[in-house]
C-alpha positions as CSV (number, residue, x, y, z in Angstrom):
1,X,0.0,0.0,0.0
2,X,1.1,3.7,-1.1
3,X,0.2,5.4,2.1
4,X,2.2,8.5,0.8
5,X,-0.2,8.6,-2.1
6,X,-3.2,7.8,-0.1
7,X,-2.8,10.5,2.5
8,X,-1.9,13.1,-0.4
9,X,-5.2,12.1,-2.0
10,X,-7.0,12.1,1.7
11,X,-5.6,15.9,2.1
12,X,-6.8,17.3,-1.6
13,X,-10.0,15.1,-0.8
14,X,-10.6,17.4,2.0
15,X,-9.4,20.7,0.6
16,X,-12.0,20.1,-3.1
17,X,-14.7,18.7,-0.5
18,X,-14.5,22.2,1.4
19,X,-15.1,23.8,-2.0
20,X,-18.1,21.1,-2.7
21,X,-19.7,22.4,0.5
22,X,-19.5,26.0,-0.7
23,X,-21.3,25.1,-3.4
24,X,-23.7,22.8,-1.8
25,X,-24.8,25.8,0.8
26,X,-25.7,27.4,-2.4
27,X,-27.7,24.9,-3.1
28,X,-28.9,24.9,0.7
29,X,-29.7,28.6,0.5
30,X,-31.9,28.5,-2.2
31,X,-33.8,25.8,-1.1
32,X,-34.1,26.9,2.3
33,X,-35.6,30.0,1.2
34,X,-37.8,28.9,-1.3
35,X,-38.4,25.1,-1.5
36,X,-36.4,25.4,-5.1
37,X,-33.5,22.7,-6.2
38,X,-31.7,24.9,-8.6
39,X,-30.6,22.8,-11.3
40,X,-28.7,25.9,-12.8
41,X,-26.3,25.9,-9.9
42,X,-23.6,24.7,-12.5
43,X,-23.9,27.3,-14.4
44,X,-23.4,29.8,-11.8
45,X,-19.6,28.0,-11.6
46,X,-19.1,28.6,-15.3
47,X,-20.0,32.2,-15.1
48,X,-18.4,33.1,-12.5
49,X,-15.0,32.1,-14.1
50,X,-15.8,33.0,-17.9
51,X,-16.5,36.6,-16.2
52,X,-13.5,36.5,-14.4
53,X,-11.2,35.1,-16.9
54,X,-12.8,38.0,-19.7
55,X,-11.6,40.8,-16.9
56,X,-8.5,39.3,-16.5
57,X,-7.7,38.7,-20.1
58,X,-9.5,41.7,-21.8
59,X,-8.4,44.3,-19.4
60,X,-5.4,42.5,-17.8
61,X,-6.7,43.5,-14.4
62,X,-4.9,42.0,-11.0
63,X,-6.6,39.1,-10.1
64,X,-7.8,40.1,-6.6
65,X,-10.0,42.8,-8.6
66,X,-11.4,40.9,-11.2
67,X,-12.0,38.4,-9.1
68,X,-13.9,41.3,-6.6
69,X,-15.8,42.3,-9.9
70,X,-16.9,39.6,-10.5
71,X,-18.1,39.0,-7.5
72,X,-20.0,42.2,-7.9
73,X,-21.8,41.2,-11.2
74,X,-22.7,37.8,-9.9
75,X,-24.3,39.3,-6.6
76,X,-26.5,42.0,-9.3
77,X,-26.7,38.9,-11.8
78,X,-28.6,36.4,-9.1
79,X,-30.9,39.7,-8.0
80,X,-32.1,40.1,-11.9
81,X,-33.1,36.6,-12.5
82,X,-34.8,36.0,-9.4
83,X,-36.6,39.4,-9.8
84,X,-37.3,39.0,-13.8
85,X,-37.6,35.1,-14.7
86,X,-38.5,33.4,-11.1
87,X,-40.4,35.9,-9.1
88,X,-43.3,35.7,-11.2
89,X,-43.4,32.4,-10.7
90,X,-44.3,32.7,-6.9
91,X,-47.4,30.8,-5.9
92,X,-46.8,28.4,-8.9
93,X,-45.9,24.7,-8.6
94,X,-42.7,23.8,-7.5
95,X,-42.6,21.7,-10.2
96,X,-43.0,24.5,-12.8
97,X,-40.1,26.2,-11.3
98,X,-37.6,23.3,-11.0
99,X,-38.3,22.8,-15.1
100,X,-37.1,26.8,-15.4
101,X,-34.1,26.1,-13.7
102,X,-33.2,23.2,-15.9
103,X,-34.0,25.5,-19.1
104,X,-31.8,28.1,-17.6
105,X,-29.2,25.9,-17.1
106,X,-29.3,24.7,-20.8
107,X,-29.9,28.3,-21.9
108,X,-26.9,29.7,-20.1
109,X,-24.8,26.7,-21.4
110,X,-25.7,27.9,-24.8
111,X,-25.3,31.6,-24.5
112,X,-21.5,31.1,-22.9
113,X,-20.5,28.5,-25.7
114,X,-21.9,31.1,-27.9
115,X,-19.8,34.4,-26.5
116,X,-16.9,32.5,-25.0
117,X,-16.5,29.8,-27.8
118,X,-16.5,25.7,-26.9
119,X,-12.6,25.3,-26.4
120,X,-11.3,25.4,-23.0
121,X,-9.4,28.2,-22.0
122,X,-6.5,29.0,-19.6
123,X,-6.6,31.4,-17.0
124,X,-3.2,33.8,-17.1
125,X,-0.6,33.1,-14.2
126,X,-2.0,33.8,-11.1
127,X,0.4,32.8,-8.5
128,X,4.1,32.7,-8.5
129,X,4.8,29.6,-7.1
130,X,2.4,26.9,-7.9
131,X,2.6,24.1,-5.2
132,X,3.9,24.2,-2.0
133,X,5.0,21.2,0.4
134,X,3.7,21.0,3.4
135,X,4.5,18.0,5.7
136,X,5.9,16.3,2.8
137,X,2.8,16.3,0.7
138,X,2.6,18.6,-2.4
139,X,-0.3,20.9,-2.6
140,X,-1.1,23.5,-5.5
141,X,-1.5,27.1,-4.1
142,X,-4.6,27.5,-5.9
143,X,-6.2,24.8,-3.4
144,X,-4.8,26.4,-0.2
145,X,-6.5,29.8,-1.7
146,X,-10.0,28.1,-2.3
147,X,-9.7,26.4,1.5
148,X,-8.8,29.3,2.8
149,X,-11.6,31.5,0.9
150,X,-14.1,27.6,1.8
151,X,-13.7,28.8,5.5
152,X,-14.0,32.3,5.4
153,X,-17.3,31.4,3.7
154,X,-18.3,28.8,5.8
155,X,-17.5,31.1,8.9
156,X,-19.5,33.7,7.0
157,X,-22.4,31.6,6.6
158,X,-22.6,30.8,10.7
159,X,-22.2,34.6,11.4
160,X,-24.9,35.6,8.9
161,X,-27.6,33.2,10.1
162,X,-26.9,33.7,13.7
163,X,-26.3,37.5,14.4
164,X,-27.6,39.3,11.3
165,X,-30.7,41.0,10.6
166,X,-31.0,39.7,6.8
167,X,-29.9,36.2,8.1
168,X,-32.5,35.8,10.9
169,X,-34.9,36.8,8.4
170,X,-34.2,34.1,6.0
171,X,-34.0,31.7,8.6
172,X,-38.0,33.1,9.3
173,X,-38.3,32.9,5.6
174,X,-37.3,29.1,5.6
175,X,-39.0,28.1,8.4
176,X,-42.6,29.3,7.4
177,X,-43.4,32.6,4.6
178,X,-47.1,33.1,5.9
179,X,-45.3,33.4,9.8
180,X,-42.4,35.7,8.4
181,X,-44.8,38.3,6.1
182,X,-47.1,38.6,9.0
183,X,-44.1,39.6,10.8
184,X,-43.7,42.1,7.8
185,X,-40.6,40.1,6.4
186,X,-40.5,40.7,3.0
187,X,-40.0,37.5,1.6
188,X,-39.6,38.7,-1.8
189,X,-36.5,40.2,-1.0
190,X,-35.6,37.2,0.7
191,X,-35.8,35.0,-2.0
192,X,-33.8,37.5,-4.1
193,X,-30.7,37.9,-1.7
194,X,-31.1,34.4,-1.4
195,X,-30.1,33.9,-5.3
196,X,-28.2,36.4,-5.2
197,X,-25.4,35.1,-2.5
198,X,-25.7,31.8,-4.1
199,X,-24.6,33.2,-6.9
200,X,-21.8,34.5,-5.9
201,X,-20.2,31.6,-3.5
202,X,-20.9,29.6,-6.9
203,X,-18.7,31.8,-8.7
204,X,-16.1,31.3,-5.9
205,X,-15.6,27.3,-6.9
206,X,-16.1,28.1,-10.9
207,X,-12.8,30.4,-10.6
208,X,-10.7,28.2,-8.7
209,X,-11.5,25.2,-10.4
210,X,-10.9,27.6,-14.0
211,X,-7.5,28.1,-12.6
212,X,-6.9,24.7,-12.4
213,X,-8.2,22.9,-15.2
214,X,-8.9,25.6,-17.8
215,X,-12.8,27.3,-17.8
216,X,-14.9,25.4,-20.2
217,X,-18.2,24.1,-20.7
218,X,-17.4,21.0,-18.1
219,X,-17.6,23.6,-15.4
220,X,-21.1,23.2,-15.4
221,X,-21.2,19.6,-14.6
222,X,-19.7,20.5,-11.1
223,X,-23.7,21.7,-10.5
224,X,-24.4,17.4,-10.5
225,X,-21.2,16.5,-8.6
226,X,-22.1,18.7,-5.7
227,X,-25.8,17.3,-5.7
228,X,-24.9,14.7,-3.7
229,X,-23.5,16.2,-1.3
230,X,-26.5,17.9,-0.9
231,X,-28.5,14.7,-0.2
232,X,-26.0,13.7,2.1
233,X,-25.9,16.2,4.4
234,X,-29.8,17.4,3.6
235,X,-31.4,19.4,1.3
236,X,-32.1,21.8,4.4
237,X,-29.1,21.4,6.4
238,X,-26.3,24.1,6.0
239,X,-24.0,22.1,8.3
240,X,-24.9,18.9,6.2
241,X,-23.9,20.3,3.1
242,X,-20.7,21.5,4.6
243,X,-20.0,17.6,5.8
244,X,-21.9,16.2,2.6
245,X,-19.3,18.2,0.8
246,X,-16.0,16.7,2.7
247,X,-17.2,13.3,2.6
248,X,-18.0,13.4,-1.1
249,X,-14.4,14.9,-1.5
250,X,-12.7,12.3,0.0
251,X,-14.6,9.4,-1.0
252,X,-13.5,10.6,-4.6
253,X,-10.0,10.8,-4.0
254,X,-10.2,7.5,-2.1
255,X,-12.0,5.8,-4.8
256,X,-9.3,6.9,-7.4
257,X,-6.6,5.3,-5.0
258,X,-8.3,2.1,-4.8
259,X,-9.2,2.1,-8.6
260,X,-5.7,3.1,-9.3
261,X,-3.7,0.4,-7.2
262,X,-6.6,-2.4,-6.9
263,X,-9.5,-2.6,-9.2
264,X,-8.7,-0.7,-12.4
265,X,-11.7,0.0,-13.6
266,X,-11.0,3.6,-15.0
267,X,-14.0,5.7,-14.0
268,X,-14.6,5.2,-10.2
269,X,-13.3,8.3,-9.3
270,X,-16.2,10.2,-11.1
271,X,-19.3,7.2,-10.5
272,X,-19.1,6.8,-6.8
273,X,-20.4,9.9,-5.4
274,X,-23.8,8.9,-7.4
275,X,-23.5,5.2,-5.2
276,X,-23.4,7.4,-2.3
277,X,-26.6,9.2,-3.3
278,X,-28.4,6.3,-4.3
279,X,-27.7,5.0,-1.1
280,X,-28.6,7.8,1.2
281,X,-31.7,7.8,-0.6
282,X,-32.7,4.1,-0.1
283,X,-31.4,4.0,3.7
284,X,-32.0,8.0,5.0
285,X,-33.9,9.5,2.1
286,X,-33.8,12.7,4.0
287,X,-29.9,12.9,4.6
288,X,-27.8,13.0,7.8
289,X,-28.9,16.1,8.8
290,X,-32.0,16.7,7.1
291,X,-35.3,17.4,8.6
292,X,-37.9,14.9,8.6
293,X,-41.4,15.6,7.3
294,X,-44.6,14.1,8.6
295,X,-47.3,14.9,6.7
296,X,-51.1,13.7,8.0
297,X,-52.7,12.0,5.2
């Protein structure tokens, strides 16, 4: 057994599962709020890092500020599509919704093959060096940015639930709308700040994993790999999708260690996170952390 190998894979596990449960408390947020599984989540990734790759190639900006701009044009980018495509679909089925998301997501796939072109492009050179050793193991700098940036984000995320004003109105929000607009919550604005921040911690994971393997159209695809994570942990469980998102990190870098060495098969790496879900859904349908519904029939 490689156990240099295995605990290298172990460690990046952990750092891309941090930046799976970034992503999957985007998908949390939305759903908390508004009962919504966004299947355009993906495509927040990819435009995210075509935006930030354009400022940085176009106008050879640093990359702290184009990566702050973009941030900027996601946060007003997730208030204009919840304002003009899904807020008039309030009161509809849930259903209906879901089925916009997934024509979004095909739309936006579309439009940024369209303006950015299908090839995969490079991001310029954003760090000097571009691993570091740390204990012996060999880490890309890009990773120790996005774990870094993963807790900030996840320590963000506690803070804005717990102590703020928007936060403790969401949670009001997510816990019953008749309840919170009685309490003169707008839950309108809700749902739109909601999109809005998913947005742009999306955007967060669709630069870093640009820098690493290039932005392209397979950015999009990290929207499924993240799902589940989400089932893990629970589609209403912040703290599950944080956990949902390390374990479904590992378990991939694990699974390429034992394809690798043991079974050969060639694809484990990218199958097993769907055996998880499958799983969780025949044994805990409603995820570690998830809560439970009892409905009186």
């Amino acid at each position: 057994m490689n156990t240099h190998l295995l605990l290298q894979l172990v460690v990046n596990g952990l750092i891309v599962g941090a930046l799976y449960g970034v992503v999957a408390m985007s998908f949390v947020l939305i759903y908390k709020a508004s009962q919504v599984v966004n299947f355009a989540q993906g495509e927040f990734l990819l435009i995210g890092a075509w935006v930030c790759w354009w400022l940085l190639t176009t106008y050879q900006l640093p990359f702290l500020v184009g990566m702050l701009v973009t941030f900027a044009f996601m946060l007003v980018f997730g208030i204009a599509l919840q304002v003009v495509v899904l807020r008039p679909l309030i009161g509809e089925p849930i259903i209906s919704v879901i089925m916009v998301t997934i024509g979004l997501s095909i739309f936006f796939q579309a439009l940024c093959k369209w303006l950015f072109g299908v090839f995969a492009q490079p991001f310029p050179p954003i760090f000097k060096t571009q691993a570091v050793a740390i204990l012996g193991l060999e880490i890309q700098t890009v990773y120790l940015m996005s774990l870094g940036i993963s807790v900030a984000m996840m320590a963000g995320f506690a803070w804005f639930f717990r102590y703020s004003k928007h936060g403790l109105a969401m949670r009001a929000t997510a816990f019953n709308q008749q309840v919170a607009q009685s309490l003169g919550i707008s839950v309108r604005n809700v749902f739109a700040l909601a999109w809005a921040i998913s947005a742009v911690v999306s955007s967060v994971a669709g630069i870093v994993v640009g820098i690493v393997n290039g932005v392209s159209s397979a950015l999009s695809l990290y929207g499924i790999k993240v799902f589940p994570a989400v089932i893990l942990g629970g589609l209403d469980s912040v703290v599950g999708a944080v956990i949902g998102g390390l374990v479904i990190g590992v378990l991939e870098n694990v699974a390429q260690y034992v394809d690798g060495q043991y079974l050969h098969w060639g694809n484990l790496y990218e199958i097993v996170p769907f055996y998880v879900l499958v799983v969780i859904l025949m044994i805990k349908p409603y995820g570690l952390f998830g809560t439970r519904d009892i409905e009186r029939v």
